[in-house]
C-alpha positions in Angstrom: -93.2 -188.1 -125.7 -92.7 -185.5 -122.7 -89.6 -183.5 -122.5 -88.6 -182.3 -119.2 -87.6 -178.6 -119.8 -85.7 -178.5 -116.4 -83.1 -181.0 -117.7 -83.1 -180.2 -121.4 -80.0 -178.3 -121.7 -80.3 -174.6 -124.0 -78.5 -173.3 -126.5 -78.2 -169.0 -125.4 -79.9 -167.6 -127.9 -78.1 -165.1 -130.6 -79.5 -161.3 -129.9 -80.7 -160.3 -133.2 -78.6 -158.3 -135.6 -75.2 -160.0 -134.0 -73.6 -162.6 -136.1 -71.5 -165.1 -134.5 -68.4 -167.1 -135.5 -65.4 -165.7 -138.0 -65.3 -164.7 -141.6 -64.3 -168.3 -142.4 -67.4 -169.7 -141.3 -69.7 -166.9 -142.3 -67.9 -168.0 -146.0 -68.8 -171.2 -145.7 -72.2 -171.0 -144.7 -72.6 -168.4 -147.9 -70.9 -171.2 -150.1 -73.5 -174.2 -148.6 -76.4 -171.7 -149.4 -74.9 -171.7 -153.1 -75.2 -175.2 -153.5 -78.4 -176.2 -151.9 -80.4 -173.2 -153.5 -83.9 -174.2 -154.6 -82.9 -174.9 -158.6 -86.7 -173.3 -158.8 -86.6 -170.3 -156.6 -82.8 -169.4 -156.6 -81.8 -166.1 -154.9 -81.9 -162.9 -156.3 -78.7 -161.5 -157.0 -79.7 -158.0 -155.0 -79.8 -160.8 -151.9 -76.6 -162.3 -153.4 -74.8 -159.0 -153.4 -75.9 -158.0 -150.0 -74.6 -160.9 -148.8 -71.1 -160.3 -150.6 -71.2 -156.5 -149.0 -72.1 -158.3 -145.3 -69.5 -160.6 -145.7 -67.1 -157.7 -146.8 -68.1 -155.9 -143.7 -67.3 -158.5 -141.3 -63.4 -158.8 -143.2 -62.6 -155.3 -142.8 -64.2 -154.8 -138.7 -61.7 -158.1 -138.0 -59.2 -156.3 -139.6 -59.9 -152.9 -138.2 -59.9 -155.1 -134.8 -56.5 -156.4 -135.0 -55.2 -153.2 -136.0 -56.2 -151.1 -133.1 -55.2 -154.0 -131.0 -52.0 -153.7 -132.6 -51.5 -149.9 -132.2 -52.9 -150.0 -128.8 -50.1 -152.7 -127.8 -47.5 -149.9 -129.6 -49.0 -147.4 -127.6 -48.8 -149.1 -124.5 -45.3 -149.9 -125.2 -44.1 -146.2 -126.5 -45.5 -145.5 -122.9 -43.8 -147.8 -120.5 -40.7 -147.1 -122.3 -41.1 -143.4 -121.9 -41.5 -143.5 -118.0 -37.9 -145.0 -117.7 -36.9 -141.4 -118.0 -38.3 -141.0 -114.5 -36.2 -143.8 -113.0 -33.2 -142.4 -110.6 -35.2 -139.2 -110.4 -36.8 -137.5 -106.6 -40.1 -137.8 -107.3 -43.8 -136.9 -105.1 -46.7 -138.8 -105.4 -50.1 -138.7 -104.3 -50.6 -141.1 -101.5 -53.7 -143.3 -101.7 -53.9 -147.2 -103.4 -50.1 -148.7 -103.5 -48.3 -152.3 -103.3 -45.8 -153.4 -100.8 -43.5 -155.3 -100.8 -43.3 -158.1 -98.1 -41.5 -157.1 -95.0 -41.5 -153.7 -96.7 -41.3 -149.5 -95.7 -42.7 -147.5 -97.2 -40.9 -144.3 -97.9 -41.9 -141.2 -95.4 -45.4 -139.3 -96.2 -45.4 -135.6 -96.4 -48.7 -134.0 -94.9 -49.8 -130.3 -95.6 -53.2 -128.7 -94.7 -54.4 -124.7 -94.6 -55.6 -124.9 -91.5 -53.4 -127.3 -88.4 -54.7 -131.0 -88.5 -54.9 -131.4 -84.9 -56.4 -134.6 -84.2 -56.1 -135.8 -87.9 -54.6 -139.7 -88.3 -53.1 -141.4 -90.9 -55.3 -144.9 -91.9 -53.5 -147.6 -93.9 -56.5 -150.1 -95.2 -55.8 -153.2 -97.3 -57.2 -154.3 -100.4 -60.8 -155.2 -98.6 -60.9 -152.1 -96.7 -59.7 -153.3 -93.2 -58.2 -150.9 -91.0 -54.5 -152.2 -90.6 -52.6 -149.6 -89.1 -53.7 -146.0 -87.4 -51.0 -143.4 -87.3 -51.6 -140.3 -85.2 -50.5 -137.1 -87.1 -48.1 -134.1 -85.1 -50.0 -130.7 -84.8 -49.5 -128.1 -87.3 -49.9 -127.6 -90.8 -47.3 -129.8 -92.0 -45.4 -133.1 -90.8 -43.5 -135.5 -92.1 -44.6 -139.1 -90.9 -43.1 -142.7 -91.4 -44.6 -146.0 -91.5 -43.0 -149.1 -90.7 -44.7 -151.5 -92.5 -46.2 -153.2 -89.6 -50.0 -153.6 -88.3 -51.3 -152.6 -85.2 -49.8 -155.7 -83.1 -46.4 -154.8 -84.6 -46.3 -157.7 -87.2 -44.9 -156.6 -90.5 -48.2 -156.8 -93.2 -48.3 -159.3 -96.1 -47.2 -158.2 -99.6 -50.1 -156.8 -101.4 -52.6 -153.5 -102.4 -53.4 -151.1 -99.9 -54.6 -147.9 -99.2 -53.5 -145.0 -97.1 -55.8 -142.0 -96.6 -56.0 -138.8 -93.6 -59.0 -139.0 -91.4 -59.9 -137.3 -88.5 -60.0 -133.6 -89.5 -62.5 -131.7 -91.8 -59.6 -129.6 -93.7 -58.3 -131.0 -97.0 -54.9 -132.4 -96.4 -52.5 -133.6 -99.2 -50.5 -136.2 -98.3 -47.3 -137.2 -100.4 -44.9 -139.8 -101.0 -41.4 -138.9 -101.0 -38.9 -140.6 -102.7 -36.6 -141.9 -105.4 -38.2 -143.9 -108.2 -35.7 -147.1 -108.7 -37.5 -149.2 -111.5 -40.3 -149.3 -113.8 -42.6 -152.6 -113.2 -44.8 -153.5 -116.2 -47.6 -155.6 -113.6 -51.1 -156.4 -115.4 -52.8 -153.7 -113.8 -50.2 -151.8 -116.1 -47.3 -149.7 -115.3 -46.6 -149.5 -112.3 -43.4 -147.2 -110.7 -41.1 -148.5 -107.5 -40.1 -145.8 -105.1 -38.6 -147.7 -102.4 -40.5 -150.5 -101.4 -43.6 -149.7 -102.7 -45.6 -149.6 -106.1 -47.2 -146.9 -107.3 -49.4 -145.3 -110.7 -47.7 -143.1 -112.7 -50.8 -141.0 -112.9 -49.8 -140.2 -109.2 -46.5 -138.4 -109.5 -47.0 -134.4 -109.1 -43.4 -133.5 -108.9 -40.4 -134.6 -110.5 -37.2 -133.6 -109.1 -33.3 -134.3 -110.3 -31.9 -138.0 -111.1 -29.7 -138.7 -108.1 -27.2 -141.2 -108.9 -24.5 -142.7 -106.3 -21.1 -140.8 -105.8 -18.0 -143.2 -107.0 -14.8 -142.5 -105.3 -11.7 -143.3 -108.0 -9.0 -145.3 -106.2 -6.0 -143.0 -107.7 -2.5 -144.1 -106.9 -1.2 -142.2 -104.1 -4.8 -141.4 -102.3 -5.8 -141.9 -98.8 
């Protein structure tokens, strides 16, 4: 009988010295061996014990798994909860990869350089690298510049990732968000802070100002 190798379908081969499956069937497979032993030529019992230590290995890694998984999901959660303290707080951030809204601005962009950025511009890029938007940059050594959420033609972007970097001069220049943070976003890229209408990594906040929180007027009997 031929077998045509092109059609026969494969089972991926185990690498060697990786076992496969759960304690549970690594239990039962040591059980089966137990009771179809050769009555002749049974095992030896240093096999039998090294069996019982690999089978006591593979217990304690799935429990050591699910426990770091467990304090990693603590971790993650003592640390999301801690950034809340930033919310309601003047904040700066480094500009580069954010999410905007849709029909979003973005708050205003601080630029600072050593030297004047004469001919620098301001790029926003989206998520594939297209060029979207090209924002000439005022002479000097520092400007403050807004973007209006729109692309070249004047049509307001799509919601999504971006990226917003300085080209056009050979001096370093930092460029800033400004802004109030308003809300903490737990996304699955992870935690994720709103300033206005756009998202931004924690890791990107370099100065954190005071909370600023909205002046109530009382209504007192007898005031204008």
């Amino acid at each position: 009988m031929k077998i045509d190798l092109a059609t026969t379908p494969t089972t991926p081969a185990t690498p060697p010295g990786q076992m496969q499956g759960t304690k549970d069937e690594f239990l039962k497979l040591f059980m089966a061996q137990l009771q179809h032993q050769d009555p002749l030529d049974p095992k030896s019992g240093a096999d039998m014990v090294a069996q019982l230590a690999q089978f006591s290995a593979v217990e304690q890694a799935a429990q050591t798994n699910q426990q770091l998984s467990d304090l990693a999901a603590a971790q993650a959660s003592t640390a999301s909860a801690s950034l809340s303290s930033l919310v309601g707080r003047q904040c700066d951030a480094t500009a580069g990869d954010f999410t905007l809204n849709a029909g979003g601005t973005p708050p205003p962009l601080t630029l600072s350089s050593t030297d004047a950025m004469k001919g620098a511009s301001v790029v926003i890029t989206d998520d594939s690298g297209k060029e979207i938007r090209r924002l000439p940059v005022p002479d000097g050594k520092s400007a403050t510049l807004a973007w209006d959420g729109k692309d070249a033609a004047g049509n307001p972007v799509a919601a999504g990732k971006y990226h917003v970097a300085v080209a056009g001069t050979s001096s370093p220049v930092t460029a800033q968000w400004h802004g109030r943070i308003d809300a903490v976003e737990l996304t699955p890229d992870g935690p994720r802070l709103r300033m206005g209408d756009v998202l931004i990594t924690p890791a990107s906040i370099t100065t954190i100002g005071a909370t600023t929180t909205a002046t109530l007027t009382p209504n007192l009997p007898g005031a204008l």
